[in-house]
Residue frames relative to the residue before (quaternion, step in Angstrom):
aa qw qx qy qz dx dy dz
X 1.0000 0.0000 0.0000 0.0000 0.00 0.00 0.00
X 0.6016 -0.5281 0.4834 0.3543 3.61 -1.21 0.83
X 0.3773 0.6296 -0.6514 -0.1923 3.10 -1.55 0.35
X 0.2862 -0.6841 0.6557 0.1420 3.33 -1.84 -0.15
X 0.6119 -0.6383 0.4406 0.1551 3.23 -1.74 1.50
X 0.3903 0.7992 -0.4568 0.0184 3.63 -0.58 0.87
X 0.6972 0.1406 -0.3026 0.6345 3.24 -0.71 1.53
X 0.6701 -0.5843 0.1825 0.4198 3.59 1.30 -0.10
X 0.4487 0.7498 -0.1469 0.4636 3.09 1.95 0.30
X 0.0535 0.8673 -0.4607 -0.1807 3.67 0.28 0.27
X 0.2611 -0.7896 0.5529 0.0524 2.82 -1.45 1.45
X 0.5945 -0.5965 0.4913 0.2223 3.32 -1.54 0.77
X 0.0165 -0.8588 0.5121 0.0030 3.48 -0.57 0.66
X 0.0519 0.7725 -0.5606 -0.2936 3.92 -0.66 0.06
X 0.2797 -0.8506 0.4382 0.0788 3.77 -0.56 0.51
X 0.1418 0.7359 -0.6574 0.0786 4.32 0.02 0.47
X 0.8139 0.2680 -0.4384 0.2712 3.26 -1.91 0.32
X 0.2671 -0.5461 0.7519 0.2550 3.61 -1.93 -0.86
X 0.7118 0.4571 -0.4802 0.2321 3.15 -1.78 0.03
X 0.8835 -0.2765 0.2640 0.2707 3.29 -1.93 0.04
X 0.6350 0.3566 -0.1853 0.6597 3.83 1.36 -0.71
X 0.0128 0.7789 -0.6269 -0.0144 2.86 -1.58 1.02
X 0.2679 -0.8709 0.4105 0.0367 3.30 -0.51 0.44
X 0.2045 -0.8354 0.5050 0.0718 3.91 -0.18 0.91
X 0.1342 0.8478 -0.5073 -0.0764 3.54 -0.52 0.83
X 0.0736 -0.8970 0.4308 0.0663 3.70 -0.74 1.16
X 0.6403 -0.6754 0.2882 0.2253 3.36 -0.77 1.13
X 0.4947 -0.6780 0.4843 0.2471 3.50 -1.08 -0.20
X 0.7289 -0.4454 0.2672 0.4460 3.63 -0.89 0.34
X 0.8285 0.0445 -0.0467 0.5563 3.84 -0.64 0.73
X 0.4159 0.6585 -0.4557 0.4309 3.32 1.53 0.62
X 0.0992 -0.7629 0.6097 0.1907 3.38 -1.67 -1.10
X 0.6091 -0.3841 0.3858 0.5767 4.01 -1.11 0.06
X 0.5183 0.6195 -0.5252 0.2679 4.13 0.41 -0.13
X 0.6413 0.5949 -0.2446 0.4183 3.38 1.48 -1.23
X 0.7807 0.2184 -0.2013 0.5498 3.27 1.26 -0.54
X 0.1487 0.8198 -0.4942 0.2480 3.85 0.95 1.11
X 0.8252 0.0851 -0.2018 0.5206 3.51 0.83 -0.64
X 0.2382 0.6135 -0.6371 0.4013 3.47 0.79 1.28
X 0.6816 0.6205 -0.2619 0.2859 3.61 1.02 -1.12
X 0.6012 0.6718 -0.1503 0.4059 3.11 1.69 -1.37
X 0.8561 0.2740 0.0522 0.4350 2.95 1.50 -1.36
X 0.1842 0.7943 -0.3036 0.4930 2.98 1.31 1.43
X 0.3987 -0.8360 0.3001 0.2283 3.75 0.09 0.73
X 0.4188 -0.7354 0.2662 0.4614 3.30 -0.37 0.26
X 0.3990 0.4995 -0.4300 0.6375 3.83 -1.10 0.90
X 0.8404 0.2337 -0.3297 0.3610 3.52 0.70 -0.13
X 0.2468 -0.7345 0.5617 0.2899 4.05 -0.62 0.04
X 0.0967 -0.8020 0.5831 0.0857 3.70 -0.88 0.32
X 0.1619 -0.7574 0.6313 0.0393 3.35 -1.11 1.01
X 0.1220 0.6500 -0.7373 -0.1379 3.97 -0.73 0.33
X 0.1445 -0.7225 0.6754 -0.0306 3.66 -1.44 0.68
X 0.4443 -0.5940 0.6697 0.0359 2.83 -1.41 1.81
X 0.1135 -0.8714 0.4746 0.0500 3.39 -0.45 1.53
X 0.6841 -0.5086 0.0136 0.5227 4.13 -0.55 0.98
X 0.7100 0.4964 -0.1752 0.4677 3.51 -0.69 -0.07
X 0.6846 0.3062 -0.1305 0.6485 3.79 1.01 -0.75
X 0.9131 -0.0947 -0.2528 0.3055 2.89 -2.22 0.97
X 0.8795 0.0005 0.0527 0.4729 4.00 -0.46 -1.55
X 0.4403 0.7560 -0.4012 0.2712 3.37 1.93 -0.90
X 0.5555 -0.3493 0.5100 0.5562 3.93 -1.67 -0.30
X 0.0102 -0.7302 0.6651 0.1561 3.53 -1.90 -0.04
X 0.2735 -0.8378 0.4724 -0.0142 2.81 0.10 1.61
X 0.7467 -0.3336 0.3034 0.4890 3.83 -0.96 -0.06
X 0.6130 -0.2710 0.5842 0.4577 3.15 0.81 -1.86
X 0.4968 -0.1665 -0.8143 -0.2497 1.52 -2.45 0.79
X 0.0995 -0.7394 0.5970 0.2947 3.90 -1.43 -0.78
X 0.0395 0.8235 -0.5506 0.1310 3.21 -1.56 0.49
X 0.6572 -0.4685 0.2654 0.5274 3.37 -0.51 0.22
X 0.7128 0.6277 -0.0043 0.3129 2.89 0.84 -1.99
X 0.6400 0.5379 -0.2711 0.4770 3.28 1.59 -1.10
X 0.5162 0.6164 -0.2290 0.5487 3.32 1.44 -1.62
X 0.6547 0.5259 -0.3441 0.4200 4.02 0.37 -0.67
X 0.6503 0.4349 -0.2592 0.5664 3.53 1.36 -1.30
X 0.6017 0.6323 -0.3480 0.3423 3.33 0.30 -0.38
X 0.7273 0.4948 -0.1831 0.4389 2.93 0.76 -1.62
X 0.7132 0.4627 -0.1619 0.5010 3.49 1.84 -0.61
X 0.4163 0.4719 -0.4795 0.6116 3.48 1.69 0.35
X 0.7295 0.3686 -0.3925 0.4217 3.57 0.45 -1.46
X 0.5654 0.6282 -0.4558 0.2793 4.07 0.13 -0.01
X 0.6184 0.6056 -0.2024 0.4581 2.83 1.81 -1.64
X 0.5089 0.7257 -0.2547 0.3866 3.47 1.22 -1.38
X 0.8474 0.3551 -0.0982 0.3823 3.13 0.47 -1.91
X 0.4458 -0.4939 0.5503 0.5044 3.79 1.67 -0.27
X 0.4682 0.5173 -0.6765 0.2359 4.12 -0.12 0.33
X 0.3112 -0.7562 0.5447 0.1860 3.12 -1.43 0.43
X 0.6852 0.0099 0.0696 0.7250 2.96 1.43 -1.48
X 0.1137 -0.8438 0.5230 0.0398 3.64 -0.49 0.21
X 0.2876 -0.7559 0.4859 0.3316 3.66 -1.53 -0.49
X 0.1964 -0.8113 0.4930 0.2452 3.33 0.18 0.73
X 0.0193 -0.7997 0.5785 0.1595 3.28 -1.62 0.25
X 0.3442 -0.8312 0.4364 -0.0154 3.81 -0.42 0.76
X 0.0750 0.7836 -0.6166 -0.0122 3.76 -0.40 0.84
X 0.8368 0.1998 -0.0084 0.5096 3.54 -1.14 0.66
X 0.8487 0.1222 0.1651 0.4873 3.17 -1.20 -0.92
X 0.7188 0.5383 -0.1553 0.4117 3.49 0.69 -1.58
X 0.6816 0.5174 -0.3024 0.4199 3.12 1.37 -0.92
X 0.7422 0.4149 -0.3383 0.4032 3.48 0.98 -0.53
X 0.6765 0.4588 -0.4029 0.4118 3.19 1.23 0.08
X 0.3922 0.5370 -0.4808 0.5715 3.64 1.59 0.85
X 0.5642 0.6193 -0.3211 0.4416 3.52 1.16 -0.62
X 0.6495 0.3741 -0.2824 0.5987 3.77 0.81 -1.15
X 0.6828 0.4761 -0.4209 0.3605 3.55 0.56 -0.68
X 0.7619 0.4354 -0.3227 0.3546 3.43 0.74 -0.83
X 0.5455 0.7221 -0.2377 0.3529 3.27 1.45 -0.17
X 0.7970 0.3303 -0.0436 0.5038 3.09 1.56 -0.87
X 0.7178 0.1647 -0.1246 0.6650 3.30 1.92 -0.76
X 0.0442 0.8175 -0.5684 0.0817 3.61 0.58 0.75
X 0.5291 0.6424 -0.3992 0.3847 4.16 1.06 -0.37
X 0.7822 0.3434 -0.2206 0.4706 3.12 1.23 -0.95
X 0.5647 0.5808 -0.3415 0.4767 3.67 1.44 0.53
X 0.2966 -0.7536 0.5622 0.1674 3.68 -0.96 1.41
X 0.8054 -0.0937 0.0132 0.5851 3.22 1.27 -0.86
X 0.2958 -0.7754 0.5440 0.1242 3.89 -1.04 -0.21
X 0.0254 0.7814 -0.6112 0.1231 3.39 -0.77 1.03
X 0.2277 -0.6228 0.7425 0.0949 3.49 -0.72 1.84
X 0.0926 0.7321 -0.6624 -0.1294 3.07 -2.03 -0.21
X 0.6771 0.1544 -0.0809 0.7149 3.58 0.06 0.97
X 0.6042 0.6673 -0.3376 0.2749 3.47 -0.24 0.14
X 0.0504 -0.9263 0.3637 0.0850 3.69 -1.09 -0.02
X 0.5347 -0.5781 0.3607 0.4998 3.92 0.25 0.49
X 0.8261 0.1116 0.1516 0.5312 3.73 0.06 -0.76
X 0.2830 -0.6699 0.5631 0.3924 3.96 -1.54 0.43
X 0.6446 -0.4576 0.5209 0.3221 3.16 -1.90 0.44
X 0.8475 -0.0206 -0.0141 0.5302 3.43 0.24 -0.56
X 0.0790 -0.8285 0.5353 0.1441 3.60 0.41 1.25
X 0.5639 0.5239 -0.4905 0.4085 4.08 0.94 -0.22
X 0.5239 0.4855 -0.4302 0.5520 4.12 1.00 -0.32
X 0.7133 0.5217 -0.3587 0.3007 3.66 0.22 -1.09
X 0.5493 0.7434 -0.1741 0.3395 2.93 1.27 -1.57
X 0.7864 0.3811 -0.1825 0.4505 3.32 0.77 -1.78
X 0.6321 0.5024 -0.3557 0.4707 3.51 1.31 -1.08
X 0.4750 0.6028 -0.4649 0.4414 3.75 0.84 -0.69
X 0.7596 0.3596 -0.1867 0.5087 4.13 -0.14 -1.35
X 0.4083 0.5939 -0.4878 0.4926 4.09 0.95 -0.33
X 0.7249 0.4579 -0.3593 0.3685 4.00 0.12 -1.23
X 0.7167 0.5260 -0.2981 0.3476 3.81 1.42 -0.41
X 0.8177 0.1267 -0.1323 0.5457 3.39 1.56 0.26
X 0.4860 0.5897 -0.4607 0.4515 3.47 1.24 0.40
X 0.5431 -0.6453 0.3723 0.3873 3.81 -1.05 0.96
X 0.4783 -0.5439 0.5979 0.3433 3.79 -1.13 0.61
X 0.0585 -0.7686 0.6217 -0.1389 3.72 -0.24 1.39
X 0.3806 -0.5906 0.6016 0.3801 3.28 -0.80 0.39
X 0.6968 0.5144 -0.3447 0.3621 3.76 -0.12 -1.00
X 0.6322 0.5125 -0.3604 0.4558 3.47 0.80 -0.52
X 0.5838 0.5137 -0.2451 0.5790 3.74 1.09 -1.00
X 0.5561 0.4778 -0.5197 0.4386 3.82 0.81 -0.75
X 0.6723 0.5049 -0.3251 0.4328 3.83 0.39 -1.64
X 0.7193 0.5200 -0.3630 0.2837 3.11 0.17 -0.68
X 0.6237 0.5517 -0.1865 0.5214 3.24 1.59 -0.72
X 0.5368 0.6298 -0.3532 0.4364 3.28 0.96 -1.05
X 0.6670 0.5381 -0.1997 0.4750 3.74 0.98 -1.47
X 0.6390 0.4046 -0.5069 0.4135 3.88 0.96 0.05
X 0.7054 0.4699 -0.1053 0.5201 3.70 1.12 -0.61
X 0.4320 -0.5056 0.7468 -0.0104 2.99 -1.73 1.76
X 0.8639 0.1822 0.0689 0.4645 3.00 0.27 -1.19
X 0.3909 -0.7679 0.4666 0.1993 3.49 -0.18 1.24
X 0.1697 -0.7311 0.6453 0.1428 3.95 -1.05 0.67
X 0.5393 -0.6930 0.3847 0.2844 2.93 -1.45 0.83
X 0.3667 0.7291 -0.3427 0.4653 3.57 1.03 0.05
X 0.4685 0.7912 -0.3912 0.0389 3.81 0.99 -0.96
X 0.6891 0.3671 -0.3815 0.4948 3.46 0.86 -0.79
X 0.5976 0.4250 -0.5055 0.4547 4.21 0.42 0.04
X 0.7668 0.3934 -0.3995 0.3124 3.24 0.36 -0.43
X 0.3810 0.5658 -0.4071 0.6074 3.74 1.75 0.22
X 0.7443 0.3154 -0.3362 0.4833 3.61 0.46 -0.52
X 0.6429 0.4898 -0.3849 0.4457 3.39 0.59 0.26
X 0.5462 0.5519 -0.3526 0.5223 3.36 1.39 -0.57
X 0.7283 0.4091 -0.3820 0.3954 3.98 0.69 -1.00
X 0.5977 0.6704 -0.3749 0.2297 3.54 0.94 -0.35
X 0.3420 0.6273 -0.5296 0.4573 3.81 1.30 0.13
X 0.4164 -0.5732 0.6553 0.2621 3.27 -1.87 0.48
X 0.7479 -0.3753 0.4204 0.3507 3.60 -1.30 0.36
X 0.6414 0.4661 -0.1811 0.5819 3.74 0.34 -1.74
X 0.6710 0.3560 -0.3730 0.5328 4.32 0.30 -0.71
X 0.7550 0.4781 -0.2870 0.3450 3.79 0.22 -0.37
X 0.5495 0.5306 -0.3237 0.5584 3.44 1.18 -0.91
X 0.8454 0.4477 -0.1057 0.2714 3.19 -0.01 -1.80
X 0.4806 0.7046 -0.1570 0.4979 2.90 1.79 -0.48
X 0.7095 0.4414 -0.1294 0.5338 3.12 0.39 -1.71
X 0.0512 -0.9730 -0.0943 -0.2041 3.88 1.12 -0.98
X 0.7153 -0.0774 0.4464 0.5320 2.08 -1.62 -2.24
X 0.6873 0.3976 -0.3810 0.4737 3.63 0.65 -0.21
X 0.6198 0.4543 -0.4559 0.4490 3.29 0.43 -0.55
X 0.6638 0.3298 -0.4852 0.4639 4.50 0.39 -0.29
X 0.8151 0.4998 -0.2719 0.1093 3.61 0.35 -0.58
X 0.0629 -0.8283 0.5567 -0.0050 4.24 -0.24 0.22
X 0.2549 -0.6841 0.6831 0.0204 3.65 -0.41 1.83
X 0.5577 0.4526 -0.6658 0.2024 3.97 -0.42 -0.19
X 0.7025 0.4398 -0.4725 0.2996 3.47 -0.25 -0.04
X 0.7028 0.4910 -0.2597 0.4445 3.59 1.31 -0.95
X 0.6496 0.5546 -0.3379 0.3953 3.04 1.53 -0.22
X 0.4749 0.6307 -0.4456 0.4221 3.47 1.14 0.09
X 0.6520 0.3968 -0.3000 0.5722 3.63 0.77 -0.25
X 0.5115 0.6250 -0.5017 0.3099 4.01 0.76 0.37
X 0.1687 0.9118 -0.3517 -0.1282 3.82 -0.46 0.17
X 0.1482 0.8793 -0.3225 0.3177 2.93 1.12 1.74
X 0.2953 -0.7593 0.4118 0.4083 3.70 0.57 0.61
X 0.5028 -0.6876 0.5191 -0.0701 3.31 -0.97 2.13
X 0.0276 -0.6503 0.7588 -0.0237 3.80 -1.08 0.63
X 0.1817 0.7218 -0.6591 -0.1078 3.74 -0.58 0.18
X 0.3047 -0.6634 0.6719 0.1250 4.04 -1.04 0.74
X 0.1441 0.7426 -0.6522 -0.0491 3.35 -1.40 0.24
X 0.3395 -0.6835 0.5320 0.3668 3.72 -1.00 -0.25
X 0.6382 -0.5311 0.5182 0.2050 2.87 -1.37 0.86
X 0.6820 0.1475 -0.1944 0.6894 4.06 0.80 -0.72
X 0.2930 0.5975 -0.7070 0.2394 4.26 0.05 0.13
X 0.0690 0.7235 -0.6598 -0.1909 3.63 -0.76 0.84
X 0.5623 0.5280 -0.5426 0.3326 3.80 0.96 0.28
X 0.7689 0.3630 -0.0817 0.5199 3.39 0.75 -1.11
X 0.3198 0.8561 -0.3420 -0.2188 4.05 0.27 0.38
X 0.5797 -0.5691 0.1584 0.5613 3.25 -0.26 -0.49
X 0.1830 0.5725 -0.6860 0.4102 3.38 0.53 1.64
X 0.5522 0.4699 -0.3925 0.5659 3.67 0.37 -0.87
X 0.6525 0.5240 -0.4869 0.2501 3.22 -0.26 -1.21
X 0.6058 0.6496 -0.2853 0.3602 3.31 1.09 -2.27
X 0.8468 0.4600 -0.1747 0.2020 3.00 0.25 -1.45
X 0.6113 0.3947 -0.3300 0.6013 3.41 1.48 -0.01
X 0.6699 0.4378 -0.4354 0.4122 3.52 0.80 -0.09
X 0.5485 0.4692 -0.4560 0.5207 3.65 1.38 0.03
X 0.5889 0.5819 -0.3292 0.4541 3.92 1.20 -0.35
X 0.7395 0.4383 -0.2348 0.4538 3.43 0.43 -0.90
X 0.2911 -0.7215 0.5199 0.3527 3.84 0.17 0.70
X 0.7319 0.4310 -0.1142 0.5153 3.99 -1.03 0.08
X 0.4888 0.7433 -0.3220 0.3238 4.03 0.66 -0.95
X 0.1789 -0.7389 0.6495 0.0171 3.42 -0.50 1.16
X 0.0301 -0.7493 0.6577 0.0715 3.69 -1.20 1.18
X 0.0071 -0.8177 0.5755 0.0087 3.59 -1.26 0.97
X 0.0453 -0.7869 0.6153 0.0162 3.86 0.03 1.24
X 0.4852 -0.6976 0.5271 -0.0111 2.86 -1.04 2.10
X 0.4138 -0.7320 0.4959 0.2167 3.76 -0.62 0.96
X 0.7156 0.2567 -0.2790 0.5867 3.83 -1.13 0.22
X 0.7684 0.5184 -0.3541 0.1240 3.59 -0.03 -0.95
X 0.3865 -0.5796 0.6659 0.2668 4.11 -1.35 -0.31
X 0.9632 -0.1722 0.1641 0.1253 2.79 -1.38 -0.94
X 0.4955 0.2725 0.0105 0.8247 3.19 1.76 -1.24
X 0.1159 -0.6447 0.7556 -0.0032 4.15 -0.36 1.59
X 0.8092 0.3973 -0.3559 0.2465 3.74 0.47 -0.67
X 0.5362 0.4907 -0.4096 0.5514 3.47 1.45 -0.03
X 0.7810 0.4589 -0.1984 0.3742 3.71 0.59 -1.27
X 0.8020 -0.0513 -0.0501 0.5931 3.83 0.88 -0.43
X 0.2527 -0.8154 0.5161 0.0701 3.69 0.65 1.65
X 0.6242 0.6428 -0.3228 0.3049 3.45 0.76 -1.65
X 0.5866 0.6104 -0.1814 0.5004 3.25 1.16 -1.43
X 0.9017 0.3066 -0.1227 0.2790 3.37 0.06 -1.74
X 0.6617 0.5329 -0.2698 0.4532 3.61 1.15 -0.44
X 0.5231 0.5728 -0.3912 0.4952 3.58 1.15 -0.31
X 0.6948 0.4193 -0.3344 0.4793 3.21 0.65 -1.39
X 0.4506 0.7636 -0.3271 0.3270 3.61 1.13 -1.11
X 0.8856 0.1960 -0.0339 0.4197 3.05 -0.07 -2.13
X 0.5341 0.5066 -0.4911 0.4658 3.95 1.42 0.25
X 0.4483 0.7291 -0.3689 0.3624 3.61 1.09 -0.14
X 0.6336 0.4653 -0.1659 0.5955 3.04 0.91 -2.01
X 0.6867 0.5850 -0.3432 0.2615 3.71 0.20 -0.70
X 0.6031 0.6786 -0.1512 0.3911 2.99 1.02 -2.26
C-alpha cells in the first residue's frame, strides 16, 4: 500500500481511479481506509479516489501524539497538498465525518463538495464521552471489547466481521483517548452556518449512536444541504445497505 510523509508521520493510503475529480475518503473511530475500499472501486470514470488511514489508526505511523479533530483536519490538508489536490470532495463517516466537519469549516476553498455520513456537529453527552475517551489509557486491549464496539457500527451485520474487529484493535492507545477527547469539547453547528459547499449528509435509519436528528441538524446548518436517511441501515450505510448508498453517492458526484 502507498504511503506518504506528513508532518513527519507516515500515512497509509489506498488509491483507485485517474482523471480531473478527486475525492478524499475518511474513516471513523476504530475504523480505517478498509471501510471505505469499495467506495474506490466504484467511482466513475474522470474520477480519482483516495481513502486514508488517518495517524494513530489502521496501517498509518502511531506516534505518541498529539491527536484531535482539528489535527486530523490539518493533515488531511498537508495530505491534499502532498497529493497535488487543489480542490477536492471530501467524504466522512462517523468520527470521520466530524473531522470533514472541522475541515470544512475552516478550509472550505479547497472543497468542491462534502459528504457527512453518520455523523454529528457536537456529543450528546460529552461527560459519558469524556470518561469512555480516558478508559482506552488503562483498560486491557481485549478482543471482546473491540467485538462490541463493532457490533455498534451495524444494523445489519457484514460478512467480513472478524476483519473488521481486527481493524478496529489496530489504533494505538494515545489515538483513542485523545481522540475521543477532542470530540467530546467540540460542536460545528454554529460554524457551520457560514459553510457554502454543496452538502450530502447520509444517515441510518436504525444508527442509535448517530441519528437522523443529528442528521437534521446539520442539514438545517449547512445552507443548500441535502439530507437522505437510508432505511434498514446503522452506522456504516455504505458497508450495510450499499444499494441505497452509492446511487445516492454516485448522482451526487454527478449533479
Amino acid at each position: 500500500m502507498p504511503r506518504v510523509s506528513i508532518h513527519g508521520v507516515a500515512l497509509n493510503y489506498l488509491t483507485k481511479g485517474d482523471g480531473p475529480q478527486n475525492v478524499v475518503f475518511i474513516h471513523g473511530f476504530c475504523q480505517s481506509s478498509v471501510f471505505w475500499k469499495e467506495a474506490l472501486t466504484r467511482l466513475p470514470a474522470g474520477h480519482r479516489g483516495f481513502a486514508l488511514d488517518l495517524k494513530g489508526f489502521g496501517d498509518s505511523d502511531k506516534p505518541p501524539g498529539p491527536y484531535g479533530i482539528p489535527i486530523f483536519a490539518d493533515e488531511i490538508l498537508a495530505f491534499a497538498d502532498a497529493m497535488g489536490l487543489d480542490r477536492f470532495v471530501l467524504v466522512g463517516n462517523s468520527m470521520g465525518g466530524v473531522v470533514c466537519q472541522s475541515f470544512a469549516t475552516r478550509y472550505a476553498h479547497r472543497l468542491s463538495k462534502l459528504v457527512l455520513v453518520s455523523t454529528g456537529a457536537y456529543a450528546r453527552n460529552p461527560a459519558g464521552a469524556q470518561e469512555r475517551a480516558e478508559k482506552f489509557l488503562t483498560m486491557a486491549w481485549d478482543r471482546s471489547y473491540f467485538e462490541e464496539s463493532v457490533k455498534g457500527f451495524f444494523a445489519i451485520r457484514p460478512e467480513n466481521w472478524e476483519d473488521l474487529v481486527d481493524v478496529a484493535m489496530k489504533p494505538c492507545r494515545e489515538a483513542l483517548a485523545q481522540t475521543g477527547l477532542s470530540s467530546a469539547s467540540l460542536n460545528f453547528l454554529e460554524a457551520l452556518r457560514q459553510v457554502r459547499v454543496p452538502t450530502l449528509i447520509v444517515q441510518g435509519e436504525r444508527d442509535t449512536s448517530r441519528t437522523p436528528e443529528d442528521g437534521k441538524e446539520i442539514q438545517e446548518a449547512i445552507p443548500g444541504s441535502v439530507l437522505h436517511v437510508l432505511a434498514g441501515a446503522g452506522h456504516t450505510p455504505q458497508l450495510e445497505r450499499p444499494d441505497l448508498f452509492y446511487p445516492l453517492f454516485l448522482d451526487f458526484l454527478a449533479a
